[in-house]
MIMARMI-517123 format. One record per residue: residue number from 1; x, y, z of N, C-alpha, C in turn. Coordinates in pm, 1 decimal. Layout:
! residues N
 resi     n.xx     n.yy     n.zz    ca.xx    ca.yy    ca.zz     c.xx     c.yy     c.zz
  NUM        X        Y        Z        X        Y        Z        X        Y        Z
...
END
This chain:
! residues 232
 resi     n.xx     n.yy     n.zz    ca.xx    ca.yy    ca.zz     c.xx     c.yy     c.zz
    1     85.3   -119.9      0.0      0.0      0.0      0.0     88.5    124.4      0.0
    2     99.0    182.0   -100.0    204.0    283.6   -140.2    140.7    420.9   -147.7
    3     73.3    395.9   -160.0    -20.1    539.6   -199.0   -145.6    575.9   -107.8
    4   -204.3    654.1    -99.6   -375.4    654.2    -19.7   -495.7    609.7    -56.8
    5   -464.6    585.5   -193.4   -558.6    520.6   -292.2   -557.4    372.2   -240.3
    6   -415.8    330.7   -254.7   -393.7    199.1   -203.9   -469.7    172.6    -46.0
    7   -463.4    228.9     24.0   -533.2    267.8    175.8   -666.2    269.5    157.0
    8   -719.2    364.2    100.4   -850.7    392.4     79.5   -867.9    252.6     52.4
    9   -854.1    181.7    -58.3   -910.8     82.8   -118.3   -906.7    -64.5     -7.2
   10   -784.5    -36.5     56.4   -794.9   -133.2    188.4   -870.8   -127.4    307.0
   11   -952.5     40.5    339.1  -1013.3     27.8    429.1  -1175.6     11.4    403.6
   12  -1216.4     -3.5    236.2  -1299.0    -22.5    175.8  -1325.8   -146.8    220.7
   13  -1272.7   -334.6    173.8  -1266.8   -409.0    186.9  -1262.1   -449.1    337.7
   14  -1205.4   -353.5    405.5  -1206.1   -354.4    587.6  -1352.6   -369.7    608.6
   15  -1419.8   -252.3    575.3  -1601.5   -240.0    549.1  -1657.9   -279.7    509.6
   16  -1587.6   -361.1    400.3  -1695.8   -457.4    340.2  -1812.4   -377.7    213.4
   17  -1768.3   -261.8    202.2  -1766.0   -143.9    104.8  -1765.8   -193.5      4.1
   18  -1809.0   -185.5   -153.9  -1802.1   -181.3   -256.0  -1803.1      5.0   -300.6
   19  -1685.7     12.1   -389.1  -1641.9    122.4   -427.5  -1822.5    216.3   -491.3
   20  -1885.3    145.9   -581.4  -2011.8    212.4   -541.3  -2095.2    280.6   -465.3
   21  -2113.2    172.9   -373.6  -2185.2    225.8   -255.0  -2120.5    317.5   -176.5
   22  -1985.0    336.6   -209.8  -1893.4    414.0    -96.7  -1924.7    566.1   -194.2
   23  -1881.1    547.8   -320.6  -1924.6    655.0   -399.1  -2086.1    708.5   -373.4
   24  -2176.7    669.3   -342.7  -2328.3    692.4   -374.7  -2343.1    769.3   -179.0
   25  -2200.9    718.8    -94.8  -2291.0    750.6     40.8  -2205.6    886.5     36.8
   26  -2083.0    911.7    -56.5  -2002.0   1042.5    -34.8  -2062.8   1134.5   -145.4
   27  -2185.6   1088.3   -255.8  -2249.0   1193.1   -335.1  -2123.0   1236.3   -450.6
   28  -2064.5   1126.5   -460.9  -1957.9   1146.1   -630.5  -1972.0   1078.6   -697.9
   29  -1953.2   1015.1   -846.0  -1956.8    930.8   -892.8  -1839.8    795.4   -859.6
   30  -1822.1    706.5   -883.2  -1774.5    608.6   -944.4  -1626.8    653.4   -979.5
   31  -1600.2    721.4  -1086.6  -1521.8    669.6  -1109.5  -1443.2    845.8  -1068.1
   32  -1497.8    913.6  -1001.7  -1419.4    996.6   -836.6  -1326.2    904.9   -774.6
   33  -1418.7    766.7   -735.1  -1350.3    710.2   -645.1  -1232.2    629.1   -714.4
   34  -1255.8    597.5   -840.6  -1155.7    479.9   -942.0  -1042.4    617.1   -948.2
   35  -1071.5    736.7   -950.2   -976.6    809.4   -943.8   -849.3    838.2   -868.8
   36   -950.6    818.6   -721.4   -850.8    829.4   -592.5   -788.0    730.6   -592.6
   37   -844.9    587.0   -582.6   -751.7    485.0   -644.4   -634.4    499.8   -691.3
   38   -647.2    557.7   -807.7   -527.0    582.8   -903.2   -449.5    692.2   -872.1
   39   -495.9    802.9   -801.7   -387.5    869.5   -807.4   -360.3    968.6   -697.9
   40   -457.0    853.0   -568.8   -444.4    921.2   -389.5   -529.4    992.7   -360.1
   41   -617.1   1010.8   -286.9   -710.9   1079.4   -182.8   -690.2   1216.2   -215.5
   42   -749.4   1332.0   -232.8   -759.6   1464.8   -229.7   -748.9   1512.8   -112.7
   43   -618.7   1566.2   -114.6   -632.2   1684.8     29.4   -728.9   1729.6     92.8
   44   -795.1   1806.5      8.7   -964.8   1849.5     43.8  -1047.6   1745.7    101.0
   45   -985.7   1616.2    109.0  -1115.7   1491.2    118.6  -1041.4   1448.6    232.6
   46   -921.8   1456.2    271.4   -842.0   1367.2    386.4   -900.2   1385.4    505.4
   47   -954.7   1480.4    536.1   -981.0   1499.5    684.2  -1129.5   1413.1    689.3
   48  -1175.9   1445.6    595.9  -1320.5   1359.4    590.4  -1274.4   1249.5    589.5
   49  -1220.9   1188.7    563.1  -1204.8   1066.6    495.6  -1161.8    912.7    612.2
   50  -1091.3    977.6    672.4   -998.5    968.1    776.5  -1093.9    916.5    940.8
   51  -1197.9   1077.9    945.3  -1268.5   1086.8   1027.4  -1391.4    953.1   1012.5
   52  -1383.5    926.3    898.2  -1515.6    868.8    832.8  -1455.7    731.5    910.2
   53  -1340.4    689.2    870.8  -1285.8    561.6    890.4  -1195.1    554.3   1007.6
   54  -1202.6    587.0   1085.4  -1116.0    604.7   1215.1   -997.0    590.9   1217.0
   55   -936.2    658.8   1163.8   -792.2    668.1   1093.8   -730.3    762.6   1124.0
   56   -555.4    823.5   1142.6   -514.3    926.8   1164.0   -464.5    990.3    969.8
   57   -516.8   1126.4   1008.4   -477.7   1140.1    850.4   -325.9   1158.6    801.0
   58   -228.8   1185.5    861.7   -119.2   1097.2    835.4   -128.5    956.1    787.8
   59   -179.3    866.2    827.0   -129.8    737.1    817.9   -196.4    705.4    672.0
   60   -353.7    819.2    618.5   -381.8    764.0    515.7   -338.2    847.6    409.0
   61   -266.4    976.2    476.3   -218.2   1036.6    334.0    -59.2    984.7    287.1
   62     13.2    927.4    420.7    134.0    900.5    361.6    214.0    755.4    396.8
   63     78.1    675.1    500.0    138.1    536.5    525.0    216.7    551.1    653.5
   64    232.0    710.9    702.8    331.3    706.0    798.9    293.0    677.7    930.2
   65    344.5    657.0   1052.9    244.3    662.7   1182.3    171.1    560.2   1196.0
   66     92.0    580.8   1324.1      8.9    487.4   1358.7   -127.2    487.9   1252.9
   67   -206.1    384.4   1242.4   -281.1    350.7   1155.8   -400.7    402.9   1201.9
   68   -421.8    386.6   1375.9   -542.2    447.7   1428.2   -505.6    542.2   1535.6
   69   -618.0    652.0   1594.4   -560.0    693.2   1687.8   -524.8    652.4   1778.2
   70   -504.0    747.8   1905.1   -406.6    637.4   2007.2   -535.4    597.8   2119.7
   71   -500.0    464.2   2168.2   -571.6    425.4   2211.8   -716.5    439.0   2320.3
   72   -786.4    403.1   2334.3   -874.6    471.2   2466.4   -855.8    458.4   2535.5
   73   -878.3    532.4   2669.4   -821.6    486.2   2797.2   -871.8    365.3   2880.1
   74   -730.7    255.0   2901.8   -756.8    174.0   2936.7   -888.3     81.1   3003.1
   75   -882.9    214.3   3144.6   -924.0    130.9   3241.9  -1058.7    258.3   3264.7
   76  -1144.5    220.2   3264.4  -1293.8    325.2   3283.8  -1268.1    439.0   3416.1
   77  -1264.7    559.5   3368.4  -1244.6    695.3   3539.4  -1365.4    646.0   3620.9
   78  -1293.8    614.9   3752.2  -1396.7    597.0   3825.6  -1520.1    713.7   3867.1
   79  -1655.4    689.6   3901.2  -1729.2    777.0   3900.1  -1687.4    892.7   4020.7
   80  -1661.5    992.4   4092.5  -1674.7   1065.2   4209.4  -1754.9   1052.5   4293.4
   81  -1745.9   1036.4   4428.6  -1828.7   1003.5   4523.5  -1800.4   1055.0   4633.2
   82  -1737.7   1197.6   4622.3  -1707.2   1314.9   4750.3  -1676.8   1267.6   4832.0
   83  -1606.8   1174.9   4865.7  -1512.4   1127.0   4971.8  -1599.7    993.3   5017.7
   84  -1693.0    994.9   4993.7  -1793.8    902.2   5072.0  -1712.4    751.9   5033.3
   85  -1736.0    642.8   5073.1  -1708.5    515.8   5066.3  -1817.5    456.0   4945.1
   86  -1726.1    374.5   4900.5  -1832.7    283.2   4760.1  -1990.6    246.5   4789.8
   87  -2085.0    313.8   4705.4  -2226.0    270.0   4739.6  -2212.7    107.0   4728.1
   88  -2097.2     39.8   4694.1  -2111.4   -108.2   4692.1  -2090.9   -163.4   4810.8
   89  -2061.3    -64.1   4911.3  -1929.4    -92.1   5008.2  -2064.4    -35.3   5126.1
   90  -2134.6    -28.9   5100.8  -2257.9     10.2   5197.8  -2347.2    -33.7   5275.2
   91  -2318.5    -84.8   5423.1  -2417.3   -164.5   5464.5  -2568.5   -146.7   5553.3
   92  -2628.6   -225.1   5513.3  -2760.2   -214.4   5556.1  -2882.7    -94.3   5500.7
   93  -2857.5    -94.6   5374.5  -2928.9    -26.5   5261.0  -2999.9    -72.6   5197.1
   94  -3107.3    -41.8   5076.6  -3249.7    -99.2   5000.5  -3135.2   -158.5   4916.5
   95  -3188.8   -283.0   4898.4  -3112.2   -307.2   4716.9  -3189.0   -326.1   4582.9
   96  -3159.8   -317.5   4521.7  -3269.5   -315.3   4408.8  -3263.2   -478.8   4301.4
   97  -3303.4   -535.6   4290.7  -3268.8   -655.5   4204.4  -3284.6   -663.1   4031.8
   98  -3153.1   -713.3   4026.3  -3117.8   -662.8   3839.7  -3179.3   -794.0   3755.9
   99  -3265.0   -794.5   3725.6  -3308.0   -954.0   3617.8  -3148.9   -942.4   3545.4
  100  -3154.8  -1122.8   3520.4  -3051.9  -1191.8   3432.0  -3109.2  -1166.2   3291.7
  101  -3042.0  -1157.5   3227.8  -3109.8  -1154.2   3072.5  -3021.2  -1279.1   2970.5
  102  -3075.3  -1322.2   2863.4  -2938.3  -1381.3   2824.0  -3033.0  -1353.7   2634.4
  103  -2930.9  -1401.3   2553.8  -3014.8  -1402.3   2416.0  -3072.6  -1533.5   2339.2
  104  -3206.3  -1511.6   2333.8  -3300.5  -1623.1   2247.8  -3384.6  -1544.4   2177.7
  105  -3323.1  -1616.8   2076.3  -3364.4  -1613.5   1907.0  -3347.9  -1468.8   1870.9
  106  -3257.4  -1384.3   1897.7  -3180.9  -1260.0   1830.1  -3247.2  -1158.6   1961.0
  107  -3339.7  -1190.7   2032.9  -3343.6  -1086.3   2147.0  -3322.9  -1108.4   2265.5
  108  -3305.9  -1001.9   2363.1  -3281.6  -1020.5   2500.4  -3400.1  -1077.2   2579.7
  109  -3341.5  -1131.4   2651.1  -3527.2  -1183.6   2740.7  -3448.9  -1265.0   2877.4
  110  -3582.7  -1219.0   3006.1  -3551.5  -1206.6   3126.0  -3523.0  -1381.6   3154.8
  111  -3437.8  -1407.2   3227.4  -3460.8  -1539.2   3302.2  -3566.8  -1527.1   3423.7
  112  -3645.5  -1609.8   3408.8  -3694.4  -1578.8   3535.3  -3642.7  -1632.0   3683.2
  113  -3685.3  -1527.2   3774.9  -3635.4  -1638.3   3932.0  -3434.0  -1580.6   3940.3
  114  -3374.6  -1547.7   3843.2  -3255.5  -1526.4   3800.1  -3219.2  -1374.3   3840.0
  115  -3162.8  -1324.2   3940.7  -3155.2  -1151.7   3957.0  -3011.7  -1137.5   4052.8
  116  -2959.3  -1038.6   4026.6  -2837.0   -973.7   4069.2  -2878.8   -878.4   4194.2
  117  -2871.7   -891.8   4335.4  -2869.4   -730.1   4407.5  -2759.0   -647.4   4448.3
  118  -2790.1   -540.3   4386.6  -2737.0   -417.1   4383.1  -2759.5   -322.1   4458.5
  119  -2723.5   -251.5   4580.6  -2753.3   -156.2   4661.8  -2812.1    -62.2   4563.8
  120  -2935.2     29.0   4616.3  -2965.6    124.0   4548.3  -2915.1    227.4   4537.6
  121  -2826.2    272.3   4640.7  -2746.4    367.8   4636.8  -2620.5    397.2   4546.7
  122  -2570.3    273.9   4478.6  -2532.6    254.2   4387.0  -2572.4    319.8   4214.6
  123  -2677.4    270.1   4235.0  -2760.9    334.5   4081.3  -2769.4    444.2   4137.0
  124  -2852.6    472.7   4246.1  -2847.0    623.9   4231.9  -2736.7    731.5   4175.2
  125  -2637.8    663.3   4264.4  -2481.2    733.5   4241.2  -2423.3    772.5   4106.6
  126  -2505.5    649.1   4020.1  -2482.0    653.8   3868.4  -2627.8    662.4   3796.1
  127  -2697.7    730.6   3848.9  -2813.2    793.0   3791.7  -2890.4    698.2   3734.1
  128  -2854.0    569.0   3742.0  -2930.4    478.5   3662.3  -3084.3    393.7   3713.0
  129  -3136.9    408.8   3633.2  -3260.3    415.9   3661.6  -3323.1    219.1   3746.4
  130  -3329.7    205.6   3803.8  -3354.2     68.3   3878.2  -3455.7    -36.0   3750.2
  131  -3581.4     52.1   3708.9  -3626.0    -51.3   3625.6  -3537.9    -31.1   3473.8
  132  -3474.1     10.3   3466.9  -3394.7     19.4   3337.0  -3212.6    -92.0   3321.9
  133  -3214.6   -108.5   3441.2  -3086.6   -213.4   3487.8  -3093.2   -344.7   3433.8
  134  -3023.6   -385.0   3390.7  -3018.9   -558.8   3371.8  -2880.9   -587.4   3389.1
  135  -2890.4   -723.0   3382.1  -2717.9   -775.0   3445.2  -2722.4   -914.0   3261.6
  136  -2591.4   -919.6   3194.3  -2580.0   -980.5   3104.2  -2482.0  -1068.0   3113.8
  137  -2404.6  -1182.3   3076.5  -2264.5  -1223.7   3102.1  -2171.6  -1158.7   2925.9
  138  -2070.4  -1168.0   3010.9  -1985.7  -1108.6   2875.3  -1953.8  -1216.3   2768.0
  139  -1998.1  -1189.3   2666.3  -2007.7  -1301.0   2553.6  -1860.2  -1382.5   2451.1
  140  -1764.7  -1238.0   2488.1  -1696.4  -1307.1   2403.6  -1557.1  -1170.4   2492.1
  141  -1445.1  -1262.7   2426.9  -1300.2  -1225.2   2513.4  -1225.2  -1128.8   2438.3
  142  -1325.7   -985.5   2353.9  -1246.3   -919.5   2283.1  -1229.8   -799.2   2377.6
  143  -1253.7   -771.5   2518.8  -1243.2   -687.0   2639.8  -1124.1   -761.2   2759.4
  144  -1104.0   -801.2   2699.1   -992.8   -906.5   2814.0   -916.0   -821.3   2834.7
  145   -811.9   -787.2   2945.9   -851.8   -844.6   3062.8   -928.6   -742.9   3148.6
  146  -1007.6   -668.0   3088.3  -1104.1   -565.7   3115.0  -1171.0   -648.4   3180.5
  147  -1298.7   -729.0   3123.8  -1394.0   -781.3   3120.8  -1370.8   -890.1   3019.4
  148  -1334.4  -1017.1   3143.1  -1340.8  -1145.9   3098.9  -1432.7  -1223.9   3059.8
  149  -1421.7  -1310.8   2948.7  -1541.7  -1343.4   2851.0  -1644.7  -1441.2   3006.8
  150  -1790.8  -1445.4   3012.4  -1832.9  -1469.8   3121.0  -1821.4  -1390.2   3257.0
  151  -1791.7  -1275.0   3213.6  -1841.8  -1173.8   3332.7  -1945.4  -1167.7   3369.3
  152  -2028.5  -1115.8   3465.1  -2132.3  -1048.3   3450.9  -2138.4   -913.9   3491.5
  153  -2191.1   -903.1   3416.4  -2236.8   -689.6   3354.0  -2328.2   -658.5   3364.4
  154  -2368.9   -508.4   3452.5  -2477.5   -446.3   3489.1  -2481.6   -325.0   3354.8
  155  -2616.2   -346.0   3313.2  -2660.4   -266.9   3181.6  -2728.2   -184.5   3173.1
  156  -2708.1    -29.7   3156.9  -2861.9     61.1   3220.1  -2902.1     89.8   3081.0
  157  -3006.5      1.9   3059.3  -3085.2     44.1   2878.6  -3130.3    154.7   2892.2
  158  -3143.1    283.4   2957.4  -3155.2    377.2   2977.7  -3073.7    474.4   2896.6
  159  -2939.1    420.5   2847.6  -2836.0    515.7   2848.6  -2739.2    413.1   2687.0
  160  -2835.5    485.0   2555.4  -2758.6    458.4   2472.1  -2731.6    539.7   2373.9
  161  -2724.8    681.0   2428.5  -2661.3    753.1   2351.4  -2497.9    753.6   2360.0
  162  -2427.5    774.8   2241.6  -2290.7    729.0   2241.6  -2197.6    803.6   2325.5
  163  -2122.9    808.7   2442.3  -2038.4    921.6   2491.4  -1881.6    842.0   2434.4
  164  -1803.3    897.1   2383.3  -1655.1    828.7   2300.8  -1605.4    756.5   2418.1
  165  -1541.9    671.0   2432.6  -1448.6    599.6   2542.2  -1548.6    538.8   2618.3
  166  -1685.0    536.2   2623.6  -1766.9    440.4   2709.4  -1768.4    317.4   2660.3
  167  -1825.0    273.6   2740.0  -1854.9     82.5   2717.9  -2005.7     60.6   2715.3
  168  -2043.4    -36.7   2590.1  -2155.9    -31.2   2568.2  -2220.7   -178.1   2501.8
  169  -2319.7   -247.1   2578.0  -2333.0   -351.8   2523.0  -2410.0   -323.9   2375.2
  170  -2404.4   -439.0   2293.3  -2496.2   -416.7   2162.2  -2551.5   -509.0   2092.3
  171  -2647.5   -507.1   2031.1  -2661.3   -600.4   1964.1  -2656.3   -566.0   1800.6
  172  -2571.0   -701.3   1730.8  -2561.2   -703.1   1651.7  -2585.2   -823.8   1530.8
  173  -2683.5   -770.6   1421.8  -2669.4   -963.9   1362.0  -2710.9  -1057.4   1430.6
  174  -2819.5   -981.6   1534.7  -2857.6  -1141.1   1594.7  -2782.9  -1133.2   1723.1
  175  -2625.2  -1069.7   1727.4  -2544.7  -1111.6   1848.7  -2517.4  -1010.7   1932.8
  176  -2470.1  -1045.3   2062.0  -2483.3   -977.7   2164.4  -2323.2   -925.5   2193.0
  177  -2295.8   -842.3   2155.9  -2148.2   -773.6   2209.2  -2122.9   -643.5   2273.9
  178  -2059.8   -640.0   2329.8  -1991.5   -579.6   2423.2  -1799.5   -474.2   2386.9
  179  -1830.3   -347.8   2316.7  -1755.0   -292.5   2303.7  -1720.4   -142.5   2353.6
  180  -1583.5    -51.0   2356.5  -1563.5     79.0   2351.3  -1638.6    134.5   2229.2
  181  -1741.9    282.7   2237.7  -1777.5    321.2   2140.2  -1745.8    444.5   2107.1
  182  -1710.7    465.2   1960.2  -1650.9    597.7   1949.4  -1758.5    683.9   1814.8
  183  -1793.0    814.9   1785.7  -1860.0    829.2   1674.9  -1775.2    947.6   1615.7
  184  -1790.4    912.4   1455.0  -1709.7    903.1   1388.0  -1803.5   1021.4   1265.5
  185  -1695.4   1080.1   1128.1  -1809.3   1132.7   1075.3  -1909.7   1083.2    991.3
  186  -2059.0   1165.0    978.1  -2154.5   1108.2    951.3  -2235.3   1031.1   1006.5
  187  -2213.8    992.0   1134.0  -2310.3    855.6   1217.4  -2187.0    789.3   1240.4
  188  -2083.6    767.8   1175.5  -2014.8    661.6   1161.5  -2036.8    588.3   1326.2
  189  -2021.0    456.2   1328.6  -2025.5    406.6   1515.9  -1906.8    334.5   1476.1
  190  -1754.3    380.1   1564.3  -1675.3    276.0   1589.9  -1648.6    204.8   1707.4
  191  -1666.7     76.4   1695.3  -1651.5    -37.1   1795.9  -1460.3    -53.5   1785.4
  192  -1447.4    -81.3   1963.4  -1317.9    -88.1   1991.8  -1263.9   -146.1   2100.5
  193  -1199.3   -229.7   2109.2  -1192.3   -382.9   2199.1  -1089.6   -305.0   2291.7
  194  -1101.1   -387.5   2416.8   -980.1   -365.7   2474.1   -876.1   -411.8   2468.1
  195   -909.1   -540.7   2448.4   -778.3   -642.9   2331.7   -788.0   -636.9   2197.4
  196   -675.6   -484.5   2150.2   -656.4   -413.3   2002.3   -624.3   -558.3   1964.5
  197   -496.1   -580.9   2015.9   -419.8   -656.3   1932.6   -485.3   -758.2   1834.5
  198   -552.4   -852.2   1914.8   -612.3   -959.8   1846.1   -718.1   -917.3   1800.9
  199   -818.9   -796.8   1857.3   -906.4   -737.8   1769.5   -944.6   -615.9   1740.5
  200   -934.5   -567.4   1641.6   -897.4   -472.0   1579.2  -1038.2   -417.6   1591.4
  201  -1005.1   -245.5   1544.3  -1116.1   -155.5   1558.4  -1211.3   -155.2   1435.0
  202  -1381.2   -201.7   1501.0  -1406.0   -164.9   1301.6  -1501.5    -82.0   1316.5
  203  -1584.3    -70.8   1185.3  -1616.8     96.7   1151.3  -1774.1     55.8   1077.3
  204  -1889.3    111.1   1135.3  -2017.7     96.2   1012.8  -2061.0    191.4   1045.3
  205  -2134.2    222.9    868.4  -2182.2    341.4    858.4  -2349.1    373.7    909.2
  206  -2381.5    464.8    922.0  -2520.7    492.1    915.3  -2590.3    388.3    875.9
  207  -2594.5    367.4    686.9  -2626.7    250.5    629.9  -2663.0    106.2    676.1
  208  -2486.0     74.9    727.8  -2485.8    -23.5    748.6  -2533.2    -81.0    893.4
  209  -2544.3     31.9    955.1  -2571.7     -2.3   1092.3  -2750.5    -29.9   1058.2
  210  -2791.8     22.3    999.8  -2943.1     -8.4    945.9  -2963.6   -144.4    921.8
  211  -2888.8   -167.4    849.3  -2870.9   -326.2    746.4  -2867.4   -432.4    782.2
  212  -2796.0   -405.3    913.8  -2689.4   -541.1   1012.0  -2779.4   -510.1   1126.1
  213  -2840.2   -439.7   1152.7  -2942.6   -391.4   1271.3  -2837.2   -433.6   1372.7
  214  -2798.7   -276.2   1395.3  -2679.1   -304.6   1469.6  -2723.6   -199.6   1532.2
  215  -2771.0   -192.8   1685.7  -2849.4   -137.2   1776.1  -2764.2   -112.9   1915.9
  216  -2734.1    -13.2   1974.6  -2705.9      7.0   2116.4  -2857.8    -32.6   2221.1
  217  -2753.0   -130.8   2304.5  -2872.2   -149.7   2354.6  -2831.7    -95.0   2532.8
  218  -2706.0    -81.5   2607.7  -2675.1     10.3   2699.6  -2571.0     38.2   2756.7
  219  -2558.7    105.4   2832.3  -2412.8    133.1   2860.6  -2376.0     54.8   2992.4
  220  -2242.3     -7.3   3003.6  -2164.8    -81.1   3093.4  -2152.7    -21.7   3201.0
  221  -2222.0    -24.1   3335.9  -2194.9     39.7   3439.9  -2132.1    -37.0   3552.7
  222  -2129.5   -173.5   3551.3  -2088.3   -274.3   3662.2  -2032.2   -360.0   3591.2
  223  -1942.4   -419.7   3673.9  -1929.5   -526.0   3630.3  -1845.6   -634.7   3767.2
  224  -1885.9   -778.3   3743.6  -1837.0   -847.7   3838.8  -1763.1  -1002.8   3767.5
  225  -1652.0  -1049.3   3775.5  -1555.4  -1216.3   3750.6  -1489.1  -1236.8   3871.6
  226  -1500.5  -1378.9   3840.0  -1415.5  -1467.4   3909.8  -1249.0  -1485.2   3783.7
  227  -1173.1  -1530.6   3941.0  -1054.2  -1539.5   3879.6  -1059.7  -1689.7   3792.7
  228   -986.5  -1708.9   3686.7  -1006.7  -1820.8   3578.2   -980.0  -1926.9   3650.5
  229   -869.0  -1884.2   3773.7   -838.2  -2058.3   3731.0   -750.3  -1993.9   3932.9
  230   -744.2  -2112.9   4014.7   -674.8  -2099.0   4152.3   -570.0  -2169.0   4126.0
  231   -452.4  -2055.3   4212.8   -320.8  -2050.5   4184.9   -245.1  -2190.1   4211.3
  232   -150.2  -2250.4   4175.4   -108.9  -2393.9   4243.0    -45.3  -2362.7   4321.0
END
C-alpha cells in the first residue's frame, strides 16, 4: 500500500464497502472514487475521509504513523463520590434486584427467578434508573482483561446515547457484544476492543448499521468475575 488510494481501497474491503456504494454515500460518482484509487485521496477529502474511517490522517495520506488513533483509555475513570465510601461498600441499605437476561432467538429476554442485588445507592450514584438495569454475562473475550469473557455486567438500557471511550453492550446480527464506542463522521459508530491486538477496531456506517441492525442497547456500568483458574 504505497499510496492513499492503495489505503482507501484497503479500508474499503475492511467495510466490506463496494467502491459504489462508498461513492453513492459520499455523493460522487464512481469513477471519483476509481480516481482516488489511481492517483491518492484529495487533500480536500483527507480529513473527511480519515474521520469517516477512524484513521489518523497521516497514516492515510502518507502510510506514515500509527494507523489508528491512540488508544482509549484503558481502564474506565472511576465515578466521584465526595469522599464518601463505595455505594457497593454500603451496609444495611435498600437493594434493588437486576433480572438476568441472556439471548433467544436474536433478542434479550428475562430469566426468570434469576436476579443480581445491587444496593440502590449505587444506581443512584450513577443515575441509573432501577427498572432500566439488567445484568448480562460477557459473551466473548475481545475486552480481556477488562472484562473477561463470562463476566457479569450491569446494563442501564436507559443510556444509549454514544459518549466516546464508554462501554456499551450491543446487539448485533442477531449477536450480543460488548464494546468501547466511538462516533465518527456522519453517524459513523466505531466499535473498539480492549484487546486491540487480536481485535482490531471496526467501523459501520449509518447505512450499514441499518442493514446489520446493529443497535445500542446500553451502557456498561458494573461489572463483576471470578478469577479463571486458583493458583497452584
Amino acid at each position: 500500500m504505497n499510496t492513499s488510494g492503495d489505503r482507501l481501497k484497503a479500508l474499503l474491503l475492511e467495510c466490506n464497502l463496494t467502491p459504489s456504494d462508498f461513492a453513492a454515500q459520499r455523493n460522487v460518482t464512481p469513477q471519483h472514487v476509481n480516481n482516488w484509487f489511481k492517483r491518492g485521496v484529495p487533500l480536500s477529502r483527507l480529513d473527511e475521509l480519515a474521520d469517516l474511517f477512524c484513521v489518523n490522517r497521516r497514516w492515510l495520506r502518507s502510510g506514515e504513523g500509527s494507523k489508528h488513533p491512540a488508544p482509549l483509555a484503558a481502564v474506565l475513570p472511576p465515578m466521584p463520590l465526595n469522599g464518601a465510601l463505595s455505594p457497593l461498600l454500603a451496609q444495611g441499605t435498600e437493594h434493588s434486584s437486576l433480572p438476568f437476561h441472556r439471548l433467544l432467538e436474536s433478542t434479550l429476554q428475562a430469566l426468570p427467578g434469576h436476579c443480581q442485588a445491587i444496593p440502590r445507592q449505587a444506581l443512584d450514584a450513577l443515575q441509573v434508573p432501577p427498572h432500566a438495569a439488567i445484568c448480562v454475562s460477557m459473551p466473548h473475550a475481545n475486552m480481556t482483561p477488562l472484562l473477561p469473557q463470562g463476566s457479569l455486567l450491569g446494563i442501564d438500557r436507559s443510556l444509549t446515547r454514544v459518549v466516546d471511550g464508554e462501554c456499551y453492550a450491543l446487539l448485533h446480527n442477531g449477536r450480543l457484544r460488548v464494546h468501547y464506542l466511538s462516533l465518527g463522521h456522519n453517524g459513523t459508530l466505531c466499535l473498539h476492543s480492549h484487546d486491540r491486538l487480536n481485535h482490531p477496531s471496526e467501523r459501520y456506517t449509518a447505512y450499514q448499521r441499518r442493514v446489520q441492525g446493529l443497535e445500542v442497547l446500553g451502557w456498561v456500568f458494573w461489572w463483576s468475575s471470578l478469577r479463571p483458574e486458583r493458583p497452584a
